[in-house]
C-alpha positions in Angstrom: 110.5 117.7 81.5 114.2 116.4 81.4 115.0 115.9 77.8 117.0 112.5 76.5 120.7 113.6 75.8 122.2 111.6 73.7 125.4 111.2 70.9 125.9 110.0 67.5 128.7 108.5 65.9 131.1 111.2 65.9 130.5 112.0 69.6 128.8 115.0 69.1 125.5 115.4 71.5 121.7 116.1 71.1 119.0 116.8 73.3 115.5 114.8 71.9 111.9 115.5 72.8 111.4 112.4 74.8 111.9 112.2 78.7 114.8 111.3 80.0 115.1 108.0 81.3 117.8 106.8 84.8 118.1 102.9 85.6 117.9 101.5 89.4 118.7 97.9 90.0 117.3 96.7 86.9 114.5 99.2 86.5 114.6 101.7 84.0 112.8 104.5 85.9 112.1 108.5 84.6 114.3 111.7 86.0 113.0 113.8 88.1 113.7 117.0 90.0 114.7 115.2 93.5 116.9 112.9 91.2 119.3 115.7 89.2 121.3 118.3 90.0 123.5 120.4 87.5 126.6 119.1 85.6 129.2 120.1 88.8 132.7 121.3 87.4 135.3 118.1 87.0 132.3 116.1 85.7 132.4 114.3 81.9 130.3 112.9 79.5 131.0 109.8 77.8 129.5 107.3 75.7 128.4 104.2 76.6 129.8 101.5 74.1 126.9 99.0 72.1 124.1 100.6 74.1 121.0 102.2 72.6 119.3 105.2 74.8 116.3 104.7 76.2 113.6 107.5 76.6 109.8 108.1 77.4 107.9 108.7 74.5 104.3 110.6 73.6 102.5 107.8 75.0 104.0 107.5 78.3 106.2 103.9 77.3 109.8 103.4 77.5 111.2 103.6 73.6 114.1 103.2 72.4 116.3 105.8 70.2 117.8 103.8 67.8 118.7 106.3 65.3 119.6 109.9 65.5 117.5 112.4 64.1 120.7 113.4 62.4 121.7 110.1 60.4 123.1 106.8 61.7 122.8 105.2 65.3 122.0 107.1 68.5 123.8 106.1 71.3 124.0 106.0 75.1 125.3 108.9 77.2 126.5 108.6 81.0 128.6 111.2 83.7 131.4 110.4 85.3 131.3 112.3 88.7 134.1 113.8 90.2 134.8 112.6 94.2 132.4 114.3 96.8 129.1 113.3 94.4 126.8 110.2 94.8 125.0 109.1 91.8 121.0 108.5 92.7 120.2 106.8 89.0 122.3 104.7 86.1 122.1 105.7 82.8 119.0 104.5 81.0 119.5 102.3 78.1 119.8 98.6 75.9 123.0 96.8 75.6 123.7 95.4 71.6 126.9 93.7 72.8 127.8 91.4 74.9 131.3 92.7 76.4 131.0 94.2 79.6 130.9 98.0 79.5 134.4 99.5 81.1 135.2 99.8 84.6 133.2 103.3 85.2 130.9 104.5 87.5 128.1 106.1 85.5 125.7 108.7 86.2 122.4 109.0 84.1 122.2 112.5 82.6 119.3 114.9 81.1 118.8 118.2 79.5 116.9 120.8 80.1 116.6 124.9 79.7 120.1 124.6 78.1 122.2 122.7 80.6 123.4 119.6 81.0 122.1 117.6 84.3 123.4 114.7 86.0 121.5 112.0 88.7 123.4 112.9 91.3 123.7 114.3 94.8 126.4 116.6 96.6 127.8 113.9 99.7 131.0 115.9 100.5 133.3 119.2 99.9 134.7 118.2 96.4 137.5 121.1 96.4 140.7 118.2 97.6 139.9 115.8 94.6 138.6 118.2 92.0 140.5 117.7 89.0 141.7 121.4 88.7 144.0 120.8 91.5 145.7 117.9 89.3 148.0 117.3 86.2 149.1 120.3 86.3 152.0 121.6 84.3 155.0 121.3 86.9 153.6 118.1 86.8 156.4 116.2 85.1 159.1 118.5 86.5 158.2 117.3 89.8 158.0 113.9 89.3 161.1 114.0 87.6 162.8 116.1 90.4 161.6 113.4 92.7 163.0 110.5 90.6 166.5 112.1 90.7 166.3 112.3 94.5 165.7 108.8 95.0 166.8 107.2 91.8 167.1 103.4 93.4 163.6 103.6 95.0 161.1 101.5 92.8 158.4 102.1 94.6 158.7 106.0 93.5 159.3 104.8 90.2 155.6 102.8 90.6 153.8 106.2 91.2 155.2 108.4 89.1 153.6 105.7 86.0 150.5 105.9 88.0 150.6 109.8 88.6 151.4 110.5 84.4 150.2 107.3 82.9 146.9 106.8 85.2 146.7 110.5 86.5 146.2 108.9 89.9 145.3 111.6 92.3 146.8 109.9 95.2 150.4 108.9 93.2 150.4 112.8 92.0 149.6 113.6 95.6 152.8 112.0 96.6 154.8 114.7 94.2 153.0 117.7 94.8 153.2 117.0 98.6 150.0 117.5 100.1 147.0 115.7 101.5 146.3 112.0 100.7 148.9 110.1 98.9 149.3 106.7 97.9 151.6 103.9 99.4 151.2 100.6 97.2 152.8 97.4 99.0 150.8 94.1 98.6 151.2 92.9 94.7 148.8 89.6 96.7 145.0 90.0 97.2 142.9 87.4 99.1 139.6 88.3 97.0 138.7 88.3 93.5 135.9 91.3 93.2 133.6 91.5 90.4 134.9 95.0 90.2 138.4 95.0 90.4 140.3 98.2 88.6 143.8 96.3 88.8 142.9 92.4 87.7 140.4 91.1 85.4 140.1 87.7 83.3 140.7 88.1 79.6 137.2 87.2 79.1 135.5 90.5 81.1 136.1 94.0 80.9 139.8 95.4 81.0 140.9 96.9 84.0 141.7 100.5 83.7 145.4 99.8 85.1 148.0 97.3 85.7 148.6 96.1 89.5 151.8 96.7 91.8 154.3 93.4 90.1 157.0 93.4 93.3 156.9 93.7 96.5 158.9 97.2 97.9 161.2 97.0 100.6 161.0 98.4 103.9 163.3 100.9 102.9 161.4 102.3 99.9 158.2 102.3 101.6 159.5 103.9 104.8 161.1 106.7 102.4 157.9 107.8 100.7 155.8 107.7 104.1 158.3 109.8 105.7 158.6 112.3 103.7 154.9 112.6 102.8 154.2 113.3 106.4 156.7 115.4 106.9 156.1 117.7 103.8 152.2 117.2 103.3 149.8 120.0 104.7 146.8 117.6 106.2 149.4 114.3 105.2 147.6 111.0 105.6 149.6 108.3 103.9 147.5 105.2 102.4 148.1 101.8 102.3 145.9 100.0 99.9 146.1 101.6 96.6 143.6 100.5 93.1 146.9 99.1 91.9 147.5 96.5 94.5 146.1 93.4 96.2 145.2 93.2 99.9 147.5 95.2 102.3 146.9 93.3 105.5 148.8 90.0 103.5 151.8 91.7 104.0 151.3 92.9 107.5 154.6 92.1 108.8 156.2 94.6 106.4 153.6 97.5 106.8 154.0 97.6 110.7 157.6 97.3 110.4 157.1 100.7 107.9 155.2 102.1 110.5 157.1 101.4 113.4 159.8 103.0 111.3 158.2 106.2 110.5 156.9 106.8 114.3 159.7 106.7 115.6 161.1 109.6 114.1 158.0 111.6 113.1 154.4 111.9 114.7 153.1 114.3 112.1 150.1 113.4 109.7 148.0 110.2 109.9 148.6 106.5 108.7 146.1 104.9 106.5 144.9 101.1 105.7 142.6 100.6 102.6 141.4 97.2 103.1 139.2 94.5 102.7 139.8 93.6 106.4 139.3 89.8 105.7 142.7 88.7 107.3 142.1 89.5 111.0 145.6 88.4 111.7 147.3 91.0 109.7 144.8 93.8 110.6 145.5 93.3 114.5 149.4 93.0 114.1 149.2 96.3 111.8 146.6 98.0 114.0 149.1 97.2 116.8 152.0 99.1 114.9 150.1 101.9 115.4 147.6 102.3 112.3 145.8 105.6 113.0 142.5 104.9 110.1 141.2 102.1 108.4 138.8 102.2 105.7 137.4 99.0 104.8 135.6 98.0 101.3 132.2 96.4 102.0 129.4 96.4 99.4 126.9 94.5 101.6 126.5 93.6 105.1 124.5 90.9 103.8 126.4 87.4 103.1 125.1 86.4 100.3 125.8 89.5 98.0 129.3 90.1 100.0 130.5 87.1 98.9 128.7 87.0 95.7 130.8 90.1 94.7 134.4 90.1 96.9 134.3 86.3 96.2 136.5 85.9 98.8 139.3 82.8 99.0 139.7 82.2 102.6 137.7 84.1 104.8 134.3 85.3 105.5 131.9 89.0 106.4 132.2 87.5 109.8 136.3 87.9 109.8 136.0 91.3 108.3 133.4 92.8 111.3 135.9 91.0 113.7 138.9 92.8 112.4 136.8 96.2 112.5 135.8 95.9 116.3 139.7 94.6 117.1 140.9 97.9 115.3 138.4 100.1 117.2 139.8 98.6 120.2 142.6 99.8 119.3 141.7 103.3 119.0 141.9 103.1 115.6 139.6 105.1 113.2 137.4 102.7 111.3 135.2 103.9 107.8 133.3 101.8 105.4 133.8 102.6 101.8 130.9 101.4 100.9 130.3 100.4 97.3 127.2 102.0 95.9 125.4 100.8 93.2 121.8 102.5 93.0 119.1 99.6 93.2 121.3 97.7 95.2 122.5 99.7 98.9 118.8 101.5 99.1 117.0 98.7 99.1 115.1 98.1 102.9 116.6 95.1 103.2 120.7 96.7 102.4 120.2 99.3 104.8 118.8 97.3 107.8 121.4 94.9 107.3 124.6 97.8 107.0 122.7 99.7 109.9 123.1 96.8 112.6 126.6 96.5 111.0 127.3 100.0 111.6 125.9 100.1 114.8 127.4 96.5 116.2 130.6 97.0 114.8 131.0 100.6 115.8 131.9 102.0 112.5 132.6 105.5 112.7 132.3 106.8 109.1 130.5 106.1 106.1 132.3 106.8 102.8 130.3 106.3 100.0 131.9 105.4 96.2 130.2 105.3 93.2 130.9 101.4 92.0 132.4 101.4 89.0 131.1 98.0 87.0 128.3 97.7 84.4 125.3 97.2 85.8 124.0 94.3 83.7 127.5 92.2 84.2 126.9 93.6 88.3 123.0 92.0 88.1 124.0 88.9 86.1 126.3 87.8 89.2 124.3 89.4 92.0 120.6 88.9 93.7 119.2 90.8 95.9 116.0 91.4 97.0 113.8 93.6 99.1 111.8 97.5 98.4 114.3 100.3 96.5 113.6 103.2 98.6 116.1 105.5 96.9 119.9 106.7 97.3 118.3 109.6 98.7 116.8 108.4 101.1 119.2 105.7 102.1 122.2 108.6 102.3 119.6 110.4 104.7 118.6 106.9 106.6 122.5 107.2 107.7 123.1 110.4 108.2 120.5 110.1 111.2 122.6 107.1 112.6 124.0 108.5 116.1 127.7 109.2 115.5 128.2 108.3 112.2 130.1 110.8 109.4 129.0 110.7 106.2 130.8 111.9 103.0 133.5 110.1 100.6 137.0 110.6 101.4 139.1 109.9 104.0 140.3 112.5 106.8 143.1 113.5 108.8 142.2 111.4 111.9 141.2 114.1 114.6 140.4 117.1 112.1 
């Protein structure tokens, strides 16, 4: 049996002799071996605000744990996985407040034979984005180093507050010079998701940083794609950062950035993060020479696309039109799909994204672990059909001719 892990008011955490208990869609549900996998390095607990764990007691019924064995309230305990891991279950408990939870993406978690377990499965070589590789103690030194070098340049100003204040991976890759590294241009967004991590109303949960307040010129963009290419072993260089709006609004500027950098470097690979609602934009940057484009979809079904982008002027039909124009293009199109156990494995999700897949031909799969909390997700969302399991959905498209599955984006052509 997995055992309920849970903490009390001090943080500190207990194992208790009921079964552990995960949440899919809105089903509270009990953990089993094909569900868990051990605590993977650069994972961390946390608590879960207001919430109350839920377990499975003698009797075989869902009970709450209200108080700890050792005095005062018991409360909820989640994972936060590092990249390259795809949680199967939600944590399993009872909300006592009415505040959305923060903007996280957790993981139900169980103990068992002295070791901490998590609902999750293994979607993709972690190594690139395991914390060990970040915030590092030259850190500083190099962002500073880099500020002196290009003291006017506000857009390098930008990611060295997300690379020290945020610990962005993608800002600090910009300073340590290597892989994937962030390129934030559009402070505008044409969509108002549910879970946005740079803009929320007052009234919902806080987002976990501010969003890009200007608009960098071609200059300062050009200068931190440039040298990122030229420096970075396996350089791809990303528009469409957490801390902006919609890149393909400010199309014009991006190709112009492009068309900039190709001509005097071919090295490394030119990303788009993007909603890929303004067709418009996507075909004049795609044009400029884009090399990838991953696009954020949650749903290929309308209904729960819009019920979650909320989009302002356009519609799923605009976004598959902008991925086949891009593919036409040669460009390199993956979904980074939005996952949300209860909601992407149901039979209904995954015919709906497999014909998308197929019509659209999508050439990559990257799956993200939604960060929102589940009730706020469930109060704004319907969706019906069979829950057949993240497992089984992952598997479903891995067996999809041609399509790569896994969680981060690659140098195009390695």
């Amino acid at each position: 049996m997995y055992k309920l892990l849970y903490a009390d008011e001090q943080g500190r955490m207990f194992d208790y002799a009921m079964a552990a208990v995960g949440r899919t869609g809105e089903r509270l549900v009990e953990i089993l071996d094909e569900d868990i996998t051990p605590l993977p390095q650069g994972a961390s607990l946390v608590l879960l605000p207001g919430s109350t764990p839920v377990g499975i007691g003698g009797s075989g019924a869902f009970k709450l744990l209200e108080q700890s064995p050792a005095g005062g309230p018991a409360r909820a305990v989640g994972a936060l996985l590092p990249q390259g891991y795809t949680r199967t279950l939600l944590p399993g408990y009872r909300r006592r407040e009415t505040l959305p939870l923060p903007l996280m993406g957790y993981a139900a978690v169980a103990w068992r034979e002295d070791r901490v377990y998590v609902a999750a499965v293994r979607t993709d070589n972690p190594d690139p984005w395991d914390p060990r590789h970040y915030n590092s103690r030259d850190l500083k030194k190099m962002v500073q180093e880099r500020l002196e070098t290009v003291p006017k340049n506000r857009l390098v100003k930008h990611l060295a507050h997300c690379a020290l204040d945020y610990s962005c991976y993608t800002a600090q890759n910009v300073f340590y010079a290597r892989w994937e590294g962030g390129l934030p241009i559009s402070p505008t967004c044409n969509a108002r998701c549910l879970g946005c991590i740079s803009l929320q109303p007052a009234q919902c949960c806080p987002s976990p940083q501010s969003r890009l307040n200007f608009s960098p010129t071609l200059e300062e963009a050009a200068e931190v794609a440039m040298h990122h290419l030229r420096h970075a072993p396996d350089g791809i260089i990303s528009f469409g950062q957490g801390c902006e709006g919609e890149p393909s609004l400010a199309a014009e500027k991006i190709s112009a950035v492009i068309r900039t950098v190709r001509r005097e470097t071919g090295q490394g690979t030119i990303n788009m993060n993007s909603n890929a609602g303004y067709t418009r934009g996507v075909k004049e940057i795609c044009t400029a020479g884009l090399d990838s484009m991953r696009v954020s979809l949650i749903s290929a079904r309308e209904n729960v696309y819009n019920a979650y982008y909320r989009p302002r002027d356009y519609r799923l039909a605009d976004v598959a039109r902008s991925i086949r124009i891009a593919r036409e293009r040669g460009v390199y199109v993956s979904l980074n799909l939005l996952v949300l156990p209860g909601l992407n494995d149901l039979d209904t999700e995954l015919k709906a994204l497999t014909e998308f897949i197929i019509r659209n031909d999508v050439k990559q799969v990257q799956l993200r672990n939604l960060n929102i909390d589940p009730d706020y997700f469930w109060s704004h969302i319907n969706s019906e059909g069979e829950i057949l399991g993240v497992l089984r959905f992952v598997d479903e498209l891995q067996n999809i001719q041609g399509l790569d599955v896994g969680n981060f984006t690659k140098p195009v052509g390695k």
